[in-house]
TORPA-4810 file (N, C-alpha, C, O; in nm, 3 decimals):
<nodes>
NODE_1_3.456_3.853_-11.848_3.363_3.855_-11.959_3.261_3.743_-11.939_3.279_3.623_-11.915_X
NODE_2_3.150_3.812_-11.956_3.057_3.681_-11.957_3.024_3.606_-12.034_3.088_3.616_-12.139_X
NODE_3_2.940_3.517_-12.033_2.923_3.372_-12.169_2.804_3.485_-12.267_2.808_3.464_-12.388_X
NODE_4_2.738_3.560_-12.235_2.672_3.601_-12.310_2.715_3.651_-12.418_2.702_3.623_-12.537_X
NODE_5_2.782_3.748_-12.344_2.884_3.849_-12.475_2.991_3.759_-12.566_3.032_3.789_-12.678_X
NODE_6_3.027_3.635_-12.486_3.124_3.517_-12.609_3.060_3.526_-12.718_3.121_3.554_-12.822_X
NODE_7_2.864_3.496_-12.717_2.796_3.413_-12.838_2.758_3.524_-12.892_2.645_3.517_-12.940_X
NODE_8_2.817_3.640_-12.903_2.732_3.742_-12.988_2.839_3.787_-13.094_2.818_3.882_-13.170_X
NODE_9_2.916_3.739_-13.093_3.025_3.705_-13.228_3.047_3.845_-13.305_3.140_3.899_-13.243_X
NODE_10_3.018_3.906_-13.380_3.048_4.014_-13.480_3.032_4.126_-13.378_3.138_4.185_-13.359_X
NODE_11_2.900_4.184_-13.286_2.869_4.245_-13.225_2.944_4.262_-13.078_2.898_4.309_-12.974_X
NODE_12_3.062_4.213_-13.101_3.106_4.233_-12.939_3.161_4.350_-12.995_3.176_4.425_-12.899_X
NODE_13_3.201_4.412_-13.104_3.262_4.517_-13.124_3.206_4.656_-13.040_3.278_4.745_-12.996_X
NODE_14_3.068_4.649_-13.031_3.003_4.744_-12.952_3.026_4.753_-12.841_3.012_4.872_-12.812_X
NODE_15_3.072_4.664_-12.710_3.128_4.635_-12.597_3.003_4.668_-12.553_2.915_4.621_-12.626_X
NODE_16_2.946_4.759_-12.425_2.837_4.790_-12.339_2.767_4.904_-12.386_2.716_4.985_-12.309_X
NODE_17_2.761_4.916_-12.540_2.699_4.977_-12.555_2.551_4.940_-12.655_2.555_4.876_-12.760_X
NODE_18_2.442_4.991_-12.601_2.322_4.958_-12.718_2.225_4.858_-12.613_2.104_4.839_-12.626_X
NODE_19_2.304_4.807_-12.518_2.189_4.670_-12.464_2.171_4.543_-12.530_2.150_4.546_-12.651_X
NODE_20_2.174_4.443_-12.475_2.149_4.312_-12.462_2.094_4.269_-12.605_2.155_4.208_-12.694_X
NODE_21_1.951_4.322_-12.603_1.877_4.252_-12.668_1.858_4.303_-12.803_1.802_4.235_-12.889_X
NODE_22_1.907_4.432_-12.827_1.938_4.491_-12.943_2.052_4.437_-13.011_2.042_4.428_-13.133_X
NODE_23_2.182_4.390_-12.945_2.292_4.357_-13.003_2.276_4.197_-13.062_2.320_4.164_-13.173_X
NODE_24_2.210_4.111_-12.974_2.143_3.977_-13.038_2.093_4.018_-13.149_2.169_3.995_-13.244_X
NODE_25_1.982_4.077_-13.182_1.884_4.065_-13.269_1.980_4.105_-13.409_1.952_4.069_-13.523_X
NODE_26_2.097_4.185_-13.371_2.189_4.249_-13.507_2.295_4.148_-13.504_2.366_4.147_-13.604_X
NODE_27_2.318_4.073_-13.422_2.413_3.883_-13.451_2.342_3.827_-13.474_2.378_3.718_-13.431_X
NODE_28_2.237_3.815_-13.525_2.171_3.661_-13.601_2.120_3.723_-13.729_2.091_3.637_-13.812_X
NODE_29_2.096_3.864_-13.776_2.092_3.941_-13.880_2.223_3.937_-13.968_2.236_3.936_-14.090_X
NODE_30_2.302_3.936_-13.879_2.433_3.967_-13.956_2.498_3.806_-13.983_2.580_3.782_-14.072_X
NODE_31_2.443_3.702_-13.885_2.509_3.572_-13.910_2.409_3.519_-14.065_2.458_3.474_-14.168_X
NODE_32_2.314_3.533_-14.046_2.192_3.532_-14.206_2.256_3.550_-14.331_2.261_3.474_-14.427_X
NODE_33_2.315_3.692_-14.311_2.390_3.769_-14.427_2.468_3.686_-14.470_2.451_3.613_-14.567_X
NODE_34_2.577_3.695_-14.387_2.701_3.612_-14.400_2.740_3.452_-14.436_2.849_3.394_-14.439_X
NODE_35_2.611_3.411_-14.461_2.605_3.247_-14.456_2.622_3.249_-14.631_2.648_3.357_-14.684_X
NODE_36_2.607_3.140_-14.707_2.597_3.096_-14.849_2.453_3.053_-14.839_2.387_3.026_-14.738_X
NODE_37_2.414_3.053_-14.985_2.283_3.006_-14.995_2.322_2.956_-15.121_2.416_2.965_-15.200_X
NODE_38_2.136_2.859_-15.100_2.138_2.780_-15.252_2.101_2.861_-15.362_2.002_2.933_-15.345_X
NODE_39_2.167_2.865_-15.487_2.109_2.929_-15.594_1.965_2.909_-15.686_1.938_2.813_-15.759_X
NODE_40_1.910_2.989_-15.668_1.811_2.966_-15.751_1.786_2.938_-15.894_1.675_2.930_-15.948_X
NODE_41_1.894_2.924_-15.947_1.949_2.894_-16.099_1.985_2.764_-16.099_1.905_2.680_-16.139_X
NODE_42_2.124_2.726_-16.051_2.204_2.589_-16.062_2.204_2.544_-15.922_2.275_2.444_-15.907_X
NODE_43_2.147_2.588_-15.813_2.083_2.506_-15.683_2.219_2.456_-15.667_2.226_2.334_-15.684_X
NODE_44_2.350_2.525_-15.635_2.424_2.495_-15.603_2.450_2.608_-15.498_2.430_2.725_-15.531_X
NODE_45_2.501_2.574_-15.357_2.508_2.636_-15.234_2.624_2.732_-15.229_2.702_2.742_-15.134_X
NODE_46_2.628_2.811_-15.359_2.784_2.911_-15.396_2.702_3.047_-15.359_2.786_3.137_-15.360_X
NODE_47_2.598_3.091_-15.333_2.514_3.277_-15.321_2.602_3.299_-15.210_2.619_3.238_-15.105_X
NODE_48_2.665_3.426_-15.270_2.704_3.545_-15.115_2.654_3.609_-15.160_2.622_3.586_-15.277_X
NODE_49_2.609_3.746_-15.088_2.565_3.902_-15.046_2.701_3.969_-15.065_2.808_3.981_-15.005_X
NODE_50_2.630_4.014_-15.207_2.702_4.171_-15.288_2.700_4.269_-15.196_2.804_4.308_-15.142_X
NODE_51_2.544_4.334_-15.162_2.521_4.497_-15.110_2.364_4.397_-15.068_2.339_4.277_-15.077_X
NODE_52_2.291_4.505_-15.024_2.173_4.472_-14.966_2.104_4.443_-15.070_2.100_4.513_-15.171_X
NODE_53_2.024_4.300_-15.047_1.933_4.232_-15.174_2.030_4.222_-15.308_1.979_4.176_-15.410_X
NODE_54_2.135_4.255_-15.310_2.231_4.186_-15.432_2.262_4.077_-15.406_2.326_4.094_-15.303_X
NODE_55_2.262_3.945_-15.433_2.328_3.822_-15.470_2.407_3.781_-15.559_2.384_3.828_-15.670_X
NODE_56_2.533_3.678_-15.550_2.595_3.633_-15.696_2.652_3.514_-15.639_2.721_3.489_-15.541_X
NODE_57_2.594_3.439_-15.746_2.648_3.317_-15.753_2.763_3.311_-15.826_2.785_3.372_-15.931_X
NODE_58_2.872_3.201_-15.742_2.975_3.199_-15.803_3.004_3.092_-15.895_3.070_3.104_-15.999_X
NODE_59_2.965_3.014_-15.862_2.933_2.892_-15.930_2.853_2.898_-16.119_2.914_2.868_-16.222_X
NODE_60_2.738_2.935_-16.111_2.676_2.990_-16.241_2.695_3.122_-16.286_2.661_3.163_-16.398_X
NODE_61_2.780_3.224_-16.152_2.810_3.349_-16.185_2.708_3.477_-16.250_2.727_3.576_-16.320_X
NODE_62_2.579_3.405_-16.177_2.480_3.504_-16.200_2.454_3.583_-16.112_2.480_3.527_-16.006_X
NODE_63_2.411_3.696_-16.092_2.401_3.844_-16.024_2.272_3.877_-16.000_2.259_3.974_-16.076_X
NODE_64_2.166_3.862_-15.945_2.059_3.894_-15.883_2.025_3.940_-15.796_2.115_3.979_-15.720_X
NODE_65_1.844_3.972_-15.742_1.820_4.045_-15.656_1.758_3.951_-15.537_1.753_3.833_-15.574_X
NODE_66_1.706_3.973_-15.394_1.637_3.857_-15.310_1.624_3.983_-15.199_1.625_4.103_-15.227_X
NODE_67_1.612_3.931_-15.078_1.612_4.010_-14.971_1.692_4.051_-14.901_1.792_3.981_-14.884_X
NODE_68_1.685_4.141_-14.853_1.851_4.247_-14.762_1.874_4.146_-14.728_1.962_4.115_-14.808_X
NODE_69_1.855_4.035_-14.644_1.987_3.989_-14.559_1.969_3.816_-14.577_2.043_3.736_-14.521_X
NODE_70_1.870_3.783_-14.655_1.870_3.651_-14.731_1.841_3.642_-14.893_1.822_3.746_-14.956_X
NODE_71_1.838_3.521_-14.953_1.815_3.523_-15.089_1.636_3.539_-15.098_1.585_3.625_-15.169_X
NODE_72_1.561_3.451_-15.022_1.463_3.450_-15.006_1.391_3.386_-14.870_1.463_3.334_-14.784_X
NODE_73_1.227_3.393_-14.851_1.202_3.349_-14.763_1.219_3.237_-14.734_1.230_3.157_-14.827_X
NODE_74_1.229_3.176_-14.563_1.292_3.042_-14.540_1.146_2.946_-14.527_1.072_2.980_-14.434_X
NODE_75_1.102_2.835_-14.608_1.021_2.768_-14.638_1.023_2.654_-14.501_1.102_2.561_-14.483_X
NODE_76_0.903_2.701_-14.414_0.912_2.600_-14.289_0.830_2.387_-14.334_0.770_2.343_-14.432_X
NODE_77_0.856_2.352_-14.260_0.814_2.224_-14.299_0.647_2.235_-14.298_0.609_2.128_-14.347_X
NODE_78_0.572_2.286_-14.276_0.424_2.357_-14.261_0.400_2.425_-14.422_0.291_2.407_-14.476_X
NODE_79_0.474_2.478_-14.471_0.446_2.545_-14.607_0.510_2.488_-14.705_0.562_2.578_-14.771_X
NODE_80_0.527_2.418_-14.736_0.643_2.338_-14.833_0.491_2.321_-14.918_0.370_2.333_-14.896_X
NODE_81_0.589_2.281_-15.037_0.475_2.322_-15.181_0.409_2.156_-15.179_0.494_2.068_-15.167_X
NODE_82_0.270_2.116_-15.190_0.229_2.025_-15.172_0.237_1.929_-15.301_0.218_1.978_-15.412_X
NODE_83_0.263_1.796_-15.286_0.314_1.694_-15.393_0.164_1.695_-15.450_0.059_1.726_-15.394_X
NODE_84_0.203_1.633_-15.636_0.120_1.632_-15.745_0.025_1.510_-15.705_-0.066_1.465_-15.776_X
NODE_85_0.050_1.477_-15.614_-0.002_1.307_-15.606_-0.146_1.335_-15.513_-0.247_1.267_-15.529_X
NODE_86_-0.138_1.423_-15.436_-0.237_1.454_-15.314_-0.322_1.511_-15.412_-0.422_1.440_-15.407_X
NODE_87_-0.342_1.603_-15.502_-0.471_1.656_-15.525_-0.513_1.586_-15.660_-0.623_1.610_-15.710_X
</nodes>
């Protein structure tokens, strides 16, 4: 077995089938899903994925909607909301 197929974690289930670069792109989709996120309510890091774009926090135990395979978009250090002080 090669080192490639080690790091593709959920997707080795496919074995040689589908190709390389298709089976990556559906292990870092599926590692996204699977992670916790911060809530947008009580900003506490309890969100799993109900069904696609369902969220629930366990923590505040609220039930919402976001994107198939995250809560929302990931805010790069380039777009971050600009402080009250600059303008």
């Amino acid at each position: 077995m090669s080192n490639d197929q080690q790091s593709l974690g959920s997707v080795k289930r496919f074995g040689t089938r589908y190709g390389k670069t298709v089976k990556q792109r559906l292990a870092t989709i599926e590692e996204k899903a699977r992670q916790t996120y911060k809530c947008p309510y009580c900003r506490y890091e309890k969100v799993n994925r109900q069904a696609t774009g369902i969220w629930h926090c366990e923590k505040c135990d609220r039930t919402f909607t976001g994107k198939a395979y995250t809560v929302h978009e990931d805010i790069t250090e380039d777009e971050e909301e600009p402080d009250e002080a600059e303008t």
